[in-house]
C-alpha positions in Angstrom: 0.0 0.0 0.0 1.5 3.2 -1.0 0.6 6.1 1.6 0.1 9.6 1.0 -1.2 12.7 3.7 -4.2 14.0 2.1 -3.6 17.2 3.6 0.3 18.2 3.1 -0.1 21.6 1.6 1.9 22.0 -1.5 5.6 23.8 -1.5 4.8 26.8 -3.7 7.8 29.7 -4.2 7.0 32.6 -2.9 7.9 33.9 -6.9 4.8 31.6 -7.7 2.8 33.3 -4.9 3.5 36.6 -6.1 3.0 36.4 -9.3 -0.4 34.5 -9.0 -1.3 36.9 -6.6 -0.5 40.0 -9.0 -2.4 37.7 -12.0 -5.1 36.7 -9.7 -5.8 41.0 -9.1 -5.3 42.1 -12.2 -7.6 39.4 -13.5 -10.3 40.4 -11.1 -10.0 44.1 -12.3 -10.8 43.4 -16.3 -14.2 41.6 -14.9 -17.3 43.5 -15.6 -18.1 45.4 -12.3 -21.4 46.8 -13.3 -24.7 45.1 -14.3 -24.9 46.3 -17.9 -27.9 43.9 -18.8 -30.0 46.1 -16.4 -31.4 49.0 -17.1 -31.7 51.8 -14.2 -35.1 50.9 -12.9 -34.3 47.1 -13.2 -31.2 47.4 -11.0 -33.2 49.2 -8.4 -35.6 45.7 -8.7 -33.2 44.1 -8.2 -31.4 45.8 -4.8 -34.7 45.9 -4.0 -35.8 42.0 -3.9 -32.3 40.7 -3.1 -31.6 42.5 0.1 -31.1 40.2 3.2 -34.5 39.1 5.0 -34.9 41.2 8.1 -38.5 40.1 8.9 -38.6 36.7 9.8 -42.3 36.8 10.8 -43.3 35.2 7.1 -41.5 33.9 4.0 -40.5 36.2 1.8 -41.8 36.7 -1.8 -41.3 34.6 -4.3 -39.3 32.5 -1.6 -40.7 28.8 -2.4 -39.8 29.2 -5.9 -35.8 28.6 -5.4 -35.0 28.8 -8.8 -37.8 31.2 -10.0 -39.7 29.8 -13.3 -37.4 27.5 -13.5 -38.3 25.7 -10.4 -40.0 22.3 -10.5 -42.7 21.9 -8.3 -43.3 18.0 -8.7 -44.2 15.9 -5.8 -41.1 15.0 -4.1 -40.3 11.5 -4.2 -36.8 9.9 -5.6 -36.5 11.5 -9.0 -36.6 15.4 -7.9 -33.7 16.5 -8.8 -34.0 15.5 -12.8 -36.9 17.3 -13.8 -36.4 19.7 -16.2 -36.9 23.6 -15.5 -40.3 24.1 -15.8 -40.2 27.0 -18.5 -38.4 25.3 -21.5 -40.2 25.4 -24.5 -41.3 22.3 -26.5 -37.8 21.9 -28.9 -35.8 22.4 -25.6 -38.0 19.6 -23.4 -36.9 17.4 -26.3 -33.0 18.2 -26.0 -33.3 17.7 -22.2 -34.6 14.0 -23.3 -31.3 13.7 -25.8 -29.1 15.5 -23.6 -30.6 12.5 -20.7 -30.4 9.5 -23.1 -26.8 10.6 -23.3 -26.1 11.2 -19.9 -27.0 8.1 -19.1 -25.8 6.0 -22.1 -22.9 3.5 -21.1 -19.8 3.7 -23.2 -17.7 0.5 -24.6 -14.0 -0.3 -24.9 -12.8 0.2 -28.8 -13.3 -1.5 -31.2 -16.6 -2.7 -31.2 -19.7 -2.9 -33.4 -21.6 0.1 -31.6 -19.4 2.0 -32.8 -21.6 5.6 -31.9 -20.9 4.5 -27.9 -16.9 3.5 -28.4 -14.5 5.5 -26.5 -14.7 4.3 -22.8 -10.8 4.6 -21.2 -8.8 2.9 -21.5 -8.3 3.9 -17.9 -11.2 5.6 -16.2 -13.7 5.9 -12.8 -17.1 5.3 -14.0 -18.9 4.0 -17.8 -21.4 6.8 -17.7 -22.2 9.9 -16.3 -25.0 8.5 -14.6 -22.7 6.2 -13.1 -21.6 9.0 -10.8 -24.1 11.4 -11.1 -27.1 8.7 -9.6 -30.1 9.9 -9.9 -28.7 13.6 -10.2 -27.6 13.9 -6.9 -25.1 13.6 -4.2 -22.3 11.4 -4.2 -20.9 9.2 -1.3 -18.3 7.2 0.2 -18.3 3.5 -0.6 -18.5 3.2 2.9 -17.1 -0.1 3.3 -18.6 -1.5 -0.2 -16.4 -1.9 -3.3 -18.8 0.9 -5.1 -16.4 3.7 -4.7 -17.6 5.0 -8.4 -19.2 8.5 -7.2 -16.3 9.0 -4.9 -12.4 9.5 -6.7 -9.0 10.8 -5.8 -7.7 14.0 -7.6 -4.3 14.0 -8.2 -1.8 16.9 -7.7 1.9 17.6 -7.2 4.0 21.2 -6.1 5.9 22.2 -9.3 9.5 21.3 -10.1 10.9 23.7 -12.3 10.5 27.5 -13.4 8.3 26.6 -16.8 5.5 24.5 -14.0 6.0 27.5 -11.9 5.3 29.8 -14.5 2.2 27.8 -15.6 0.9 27.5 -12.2 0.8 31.3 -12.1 -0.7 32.0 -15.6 -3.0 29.7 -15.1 -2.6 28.0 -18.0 -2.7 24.8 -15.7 -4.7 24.8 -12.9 -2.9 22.2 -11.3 -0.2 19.7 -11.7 -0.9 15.5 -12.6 1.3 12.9 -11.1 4.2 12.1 -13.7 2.6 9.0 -14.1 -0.8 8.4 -12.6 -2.1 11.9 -14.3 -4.5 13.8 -12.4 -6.9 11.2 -11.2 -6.7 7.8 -10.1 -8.8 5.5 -12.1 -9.6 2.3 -10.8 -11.4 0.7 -13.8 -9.7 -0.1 -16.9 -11.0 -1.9 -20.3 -9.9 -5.7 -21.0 -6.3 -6.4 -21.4 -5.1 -3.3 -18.5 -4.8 -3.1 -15.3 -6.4 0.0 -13.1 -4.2 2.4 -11.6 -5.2 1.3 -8.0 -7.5 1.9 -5.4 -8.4 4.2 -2.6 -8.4 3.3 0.9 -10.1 5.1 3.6 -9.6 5.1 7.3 -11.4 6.5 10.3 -10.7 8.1 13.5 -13.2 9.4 15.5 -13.6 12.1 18.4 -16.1 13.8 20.0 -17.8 17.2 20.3 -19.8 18.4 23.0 -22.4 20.7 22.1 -24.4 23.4 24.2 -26.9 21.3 26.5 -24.6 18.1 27.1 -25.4 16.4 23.6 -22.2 14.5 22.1 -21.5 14.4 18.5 -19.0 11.8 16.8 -16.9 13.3 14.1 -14.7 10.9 11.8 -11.8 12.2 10.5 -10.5 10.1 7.5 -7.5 9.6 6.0 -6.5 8.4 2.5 -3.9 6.2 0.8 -4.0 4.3 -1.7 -3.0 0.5 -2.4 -2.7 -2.7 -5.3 -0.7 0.5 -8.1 -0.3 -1.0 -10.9 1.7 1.4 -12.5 4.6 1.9 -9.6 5.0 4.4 -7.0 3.4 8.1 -6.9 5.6 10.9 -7.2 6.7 11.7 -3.5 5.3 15.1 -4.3 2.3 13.8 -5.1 -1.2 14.5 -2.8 -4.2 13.2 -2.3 -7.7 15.1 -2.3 -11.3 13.1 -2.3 -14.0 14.4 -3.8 -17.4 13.3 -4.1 -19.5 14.3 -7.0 -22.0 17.1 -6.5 -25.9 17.2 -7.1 -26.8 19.0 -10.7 -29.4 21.1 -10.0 -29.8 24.5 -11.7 -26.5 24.8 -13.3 -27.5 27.0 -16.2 -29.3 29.6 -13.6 -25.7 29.6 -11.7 -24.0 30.3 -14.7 -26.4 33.2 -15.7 -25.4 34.7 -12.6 -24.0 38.1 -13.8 -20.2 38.5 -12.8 -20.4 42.0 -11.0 -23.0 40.4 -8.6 -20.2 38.0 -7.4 -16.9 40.0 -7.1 -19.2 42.4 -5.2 -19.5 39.8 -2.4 -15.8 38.9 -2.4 -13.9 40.4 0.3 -9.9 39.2 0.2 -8.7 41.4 2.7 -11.6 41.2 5.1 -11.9 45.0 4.4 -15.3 44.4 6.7 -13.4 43.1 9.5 -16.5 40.2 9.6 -13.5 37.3 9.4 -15.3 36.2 6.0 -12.3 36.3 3.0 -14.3 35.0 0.0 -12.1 35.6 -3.1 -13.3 35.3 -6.6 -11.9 32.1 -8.6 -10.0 32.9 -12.0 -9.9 30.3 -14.8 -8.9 30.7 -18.2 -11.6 30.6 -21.4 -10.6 28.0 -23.1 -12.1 28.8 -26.1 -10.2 32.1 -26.0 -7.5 32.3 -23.4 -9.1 35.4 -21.5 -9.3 35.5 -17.5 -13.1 34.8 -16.3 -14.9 34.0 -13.7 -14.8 29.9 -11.8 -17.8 28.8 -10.7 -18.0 24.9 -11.1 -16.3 22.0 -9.1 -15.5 22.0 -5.8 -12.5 24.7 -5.9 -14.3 26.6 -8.7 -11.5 25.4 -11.3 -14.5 25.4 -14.2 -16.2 28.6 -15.5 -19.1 27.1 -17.7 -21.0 24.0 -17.9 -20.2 23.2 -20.9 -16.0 23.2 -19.6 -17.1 20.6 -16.3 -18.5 18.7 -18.5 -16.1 18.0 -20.7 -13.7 17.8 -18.0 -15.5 14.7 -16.7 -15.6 13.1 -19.7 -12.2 13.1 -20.4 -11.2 11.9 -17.0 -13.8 10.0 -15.2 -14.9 8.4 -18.7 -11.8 8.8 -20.7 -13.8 10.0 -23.6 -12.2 13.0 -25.8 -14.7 16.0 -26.7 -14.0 19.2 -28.8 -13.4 21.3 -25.8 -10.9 18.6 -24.4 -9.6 16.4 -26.5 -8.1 13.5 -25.1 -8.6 10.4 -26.6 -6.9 8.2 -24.3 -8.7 10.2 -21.6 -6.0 10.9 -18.4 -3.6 8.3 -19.8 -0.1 10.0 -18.9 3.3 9.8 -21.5 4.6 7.0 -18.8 1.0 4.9 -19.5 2.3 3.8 -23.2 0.1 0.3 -22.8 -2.8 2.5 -22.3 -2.1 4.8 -25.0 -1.3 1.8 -27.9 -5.1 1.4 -27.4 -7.3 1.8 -30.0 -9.5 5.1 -29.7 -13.5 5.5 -30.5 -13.1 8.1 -33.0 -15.3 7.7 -35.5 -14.5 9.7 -38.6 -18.4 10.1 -39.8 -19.1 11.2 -36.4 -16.4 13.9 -35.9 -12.9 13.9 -35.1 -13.8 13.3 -31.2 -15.2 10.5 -29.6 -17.9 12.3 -28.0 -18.4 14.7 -30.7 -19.7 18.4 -30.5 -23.7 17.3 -30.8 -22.7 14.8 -28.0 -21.3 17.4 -25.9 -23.9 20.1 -26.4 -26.7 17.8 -25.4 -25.2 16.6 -22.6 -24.3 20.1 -21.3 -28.1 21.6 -21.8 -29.1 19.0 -20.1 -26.6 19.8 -17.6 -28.3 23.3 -17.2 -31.5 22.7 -17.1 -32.1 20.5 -14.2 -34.8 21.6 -12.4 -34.3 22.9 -8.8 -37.6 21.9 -6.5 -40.1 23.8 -4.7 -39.1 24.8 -1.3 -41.4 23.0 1.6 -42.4 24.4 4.7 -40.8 27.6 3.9 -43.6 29.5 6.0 -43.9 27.0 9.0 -43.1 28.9 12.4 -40.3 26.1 12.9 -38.4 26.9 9.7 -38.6 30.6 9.9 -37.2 30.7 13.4 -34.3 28.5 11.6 -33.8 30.9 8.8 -34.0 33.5 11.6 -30.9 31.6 13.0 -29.3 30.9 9.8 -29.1 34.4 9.1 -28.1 35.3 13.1 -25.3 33.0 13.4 -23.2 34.3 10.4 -24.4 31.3 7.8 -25.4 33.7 5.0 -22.5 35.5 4.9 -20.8 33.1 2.8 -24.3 31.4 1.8 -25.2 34.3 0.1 -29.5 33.5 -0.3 -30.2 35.0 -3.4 -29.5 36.4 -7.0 -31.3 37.5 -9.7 -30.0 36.5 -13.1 -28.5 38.5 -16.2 -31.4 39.7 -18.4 -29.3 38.6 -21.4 -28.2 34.8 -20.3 -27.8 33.0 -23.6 -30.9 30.6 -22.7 -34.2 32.6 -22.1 -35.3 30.1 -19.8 -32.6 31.4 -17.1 -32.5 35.1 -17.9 -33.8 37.6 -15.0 -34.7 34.6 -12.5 -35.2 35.5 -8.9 -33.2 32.3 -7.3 -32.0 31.1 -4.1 -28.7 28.9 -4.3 -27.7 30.4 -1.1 -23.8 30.0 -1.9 -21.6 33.4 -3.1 -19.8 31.1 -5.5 -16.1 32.1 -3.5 -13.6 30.8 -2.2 -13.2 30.4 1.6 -10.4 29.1 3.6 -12.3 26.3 5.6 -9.7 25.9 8.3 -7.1 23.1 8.7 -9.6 20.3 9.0 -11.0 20.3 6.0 -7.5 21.2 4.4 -6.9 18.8 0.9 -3.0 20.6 0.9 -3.9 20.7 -3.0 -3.9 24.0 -4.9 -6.1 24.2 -7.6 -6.1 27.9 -9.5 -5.7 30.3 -6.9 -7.4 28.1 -4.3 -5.6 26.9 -2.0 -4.9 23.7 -0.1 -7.6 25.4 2.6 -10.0 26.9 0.5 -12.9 25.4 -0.7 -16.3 27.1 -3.3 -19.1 27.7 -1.1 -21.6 24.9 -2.2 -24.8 25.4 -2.9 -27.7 24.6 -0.4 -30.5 24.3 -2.6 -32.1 21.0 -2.5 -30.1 20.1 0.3 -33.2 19.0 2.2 -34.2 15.9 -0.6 -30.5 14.6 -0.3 -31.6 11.7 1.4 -35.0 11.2 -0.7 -32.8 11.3 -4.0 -29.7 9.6 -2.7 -30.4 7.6 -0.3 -27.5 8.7 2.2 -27.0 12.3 4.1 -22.9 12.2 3.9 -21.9 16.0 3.3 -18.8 17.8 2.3 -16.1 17.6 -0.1 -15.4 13.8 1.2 -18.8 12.5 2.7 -16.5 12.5 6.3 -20.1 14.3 7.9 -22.9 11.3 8.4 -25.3 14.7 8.6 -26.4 18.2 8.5 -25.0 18.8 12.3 -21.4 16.9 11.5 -21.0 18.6 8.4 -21.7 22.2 10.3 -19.3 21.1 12.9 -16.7 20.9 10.7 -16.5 24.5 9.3 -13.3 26.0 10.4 -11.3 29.1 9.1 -13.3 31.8 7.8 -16.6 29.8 9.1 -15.0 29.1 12.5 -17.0 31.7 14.7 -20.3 30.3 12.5 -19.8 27.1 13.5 -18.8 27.9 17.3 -22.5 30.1 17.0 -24.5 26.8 16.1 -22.2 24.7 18.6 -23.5 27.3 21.6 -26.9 27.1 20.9 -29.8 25.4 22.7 -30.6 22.3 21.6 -34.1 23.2 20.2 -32.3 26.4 18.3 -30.0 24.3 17.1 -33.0 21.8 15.8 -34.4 24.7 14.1 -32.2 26.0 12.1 -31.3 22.4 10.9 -35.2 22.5 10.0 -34.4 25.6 8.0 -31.7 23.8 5.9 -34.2 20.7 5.5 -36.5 23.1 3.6 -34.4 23.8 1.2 
């Protein structure tokens, strides 16, 4: 078993940290700072209906509909989270059934006579998306089961030279693969190869005493990783889990206008509230500018479209034209892997999972429908929100936005919704520490998730294991663990009455 800390921070120069630091403001100042969809009267809408609650007496307006027309409001049973957003037309209903067909289709080692689904590999973490992505929702820990498919270890070293240096800080690489295992370890491979390896988990365990007397057990794991079939990792070489993420209301994320973002991000906690979000920077690949991160768990994609093909390429191994790689993560030391055949099909494209194939698969992407709230004006969930707001939650789970007026897809332009997340990054204290820099995040820092549709996790998944690992069993573990910026946050909940504490944990189960 080969062992490495899943939370050594990486060795980064202090040239590398200056320079990123002078790209990373720079970058930040050629963003758009003003709403220029909006016209004078619409902005004033807008500061009007997004200002924090004050009166927690009633829901606010508009409040059960989290993702404005958008939202679904379906019963709630096992399937909520793959509706599609309720105000698609017609045409686009039908590419949300492609775009799901795909999603869901299982790919097949090349050559074979389905030729359309060739392309898995040759090394790779799941056969489909839906593999992963069960049932649109949350992935977990395998938990002592074999099924570790919606659960993987990214890959990332410190750089070496001057040129990795200099790429780090351009960004033109967000981060740095393993010489030889790449930047994921895959542990399913076609016929005829062995998988990289597999990930072992272990758990400690201590407890927390909260206000009242009650005891809470928190795990803390740890991650190696054994049977490598391809020799040892680079001793540089870390080790960060990640569970997938639910998929709800991407597109309505992604309309989120720019300027409403940075103006939430605070670096140098010019507020002196303790709360440091900073806005991620990415590259376009398409064009090589500086935008805005919003996707993954350190906010290393800015579209859709770009996580997308990024999981193709390396949980699948499945090239796309945004990425392609047709022997998926398959490094330059892998040359068994890359004598494979690939599925490129020259009638189809010059891809495996050609542009149609990507497109589809990214609408549907967006257009998840994000359900109803419940019980948003029950007593006990308004005296949770009360909470919520009191002990310092909302400052980095920002409640609401209201989208650009010219988003490229109708269906999410000028939409009231409530993600409650800011979309920064925030260091989350040594505890929850990966050691992995991805971008200009940090081995601490983390994107604020998402809350919406929190509350179904367990109707849809079948599990309530939160955070960027599934460590937290719950809503309470998964609290307890905020340190860093959310440190005082999570001391607030931890000194609070039992039946406060109860309520604002109602609050969240709303969502």
């Amino acid at each position: 078993m080969t062992e490495r800390p899943a939370r050594r921070p990486l060795a980064v120069s202090a040239a590398l940290a200056v320079a990123a630091g002078v790209f990373v403001h720079g970058a930040v100042g050629a963003f758009e700072r003003e709403r220029g969809d909006l016209s004078p009267e619409d902005m004033a809408r807008v500061k009007a209906v997004t200002r924090p609650a004050t009166d927690f007496s009633a829901a606010e307006r508009y409040e059960v509909m989290s993702a404005g027309a958008a939202t679904s409001t379906a019963s709630v049973d096992a399937d909520s989270f793959s509706h599609f957003s309720a105000n698609l037309t017609p045409e686009e209903e039908e590419s949300f059934r492609l775009g799901n067909a795909l999603f869901s289709k299982l790919w097949v080692s090349s050559p074979s006579s389905t030729q359309a689904s060739d392309g898995l590999g040759p090394l790779y973490n799941a056969r489909a998306c839906r593999s992963c992505h069960v049932r649109d929702g949350r992935g977990h820990p395998p938990e002592g089961k074999a099924d570790a498919t919606s659960m993987f270890l990214r890959l990332a070293r410190a750089p070496a030279t001057p040129e990795e240096e200099e790429a780090l800080a351009s960004l033109r690489e967000m981060s740095l693969p393993d010489p030889v295992y790449g930047r994921q370890l895959q542990d399913l491979a076609i016929p005829g190869l062995k998988a990289e390896g597999r990930m072992v988990i272990e758990y400690a365990e201590e407890s927390v005493t909260l206000a009242g007397g009650e005891t809470v057990r928190l795990r803390h794991p740890s991650y190696s990783v054994a049977d490598l079939a391809y020799g040892d990792l680079d001793p540089a070489t870390t080790l960060s889990p990640r569970v997938t993420q639910p998929i709800l209301g991407l597109g309505l994320i992604e309309a989120i206008h720019e300027a409403d973002i940075l103006a939430l991000a605070d670096p140098d906690d010019g507020n002196g509230d303790g709360i440091r979000g900073k806005a991620a920077v990415t590259l376009d690949p398409a064009t090589g500018e500086k935008v805005l991160g919003r996707f993954g768990w350190k906010a290393q994609n800015p579209t859709v479209r770009r996580q997308s093909a990024d999981a193709f390429a390396h949980d699948i191994g499945l090239s796309t034209p945004d990425m392609p790689l047709h022997h998926g993560d398959c490094t330059a030391a892998q040359t068994d892997c890359l004598a494979r055949a690939t599925g490129v099909q020259p009638r189809l494209g010059d891809t495996e999972g050609p542009a149609p194939v990507l497109d589809l698969v990214a609408f549907y992407a967006e257009n998840l429908a994000v359900p109803a709230r419940r019980r948003a004006s029950f007593p006990g969930t308004l005296a949770g929100k009360r909470l919520f707001y009191e002990t310092g939650c909302a400052a980095c789970h920002h409640p609401k936005f209201v989208t650009r007026r010219d988003a490229a897809n109708k269906a999410h332009a000028f939409q009231l919704i409530w993600p409650y997340s800011d979309f920064l990054l925030h260091d989350m204290g040594e505890g929850l520490a990966d050691g992995q820099a991805v971008g200009v995040a940090s081995g601490r820092d983390w994107r604020t998730p998402p809350l919406w549709g929190i509350g179904l996790t367990e109707t849809v998944s079948g599990h309530s294991f939160f955070l960027h690992d599934g460590r937290a069993r719950n809503l309470t573990e998964a609290i307890l663990w905020h340190g860093g910026e959310a440190q005082a946050a999570r001391d607030r909940f931890a000194a609070l009455a039992k039946a406060d504490r109860d309520a604002l944990l109602t609050f969240l189960e709303s969502l």
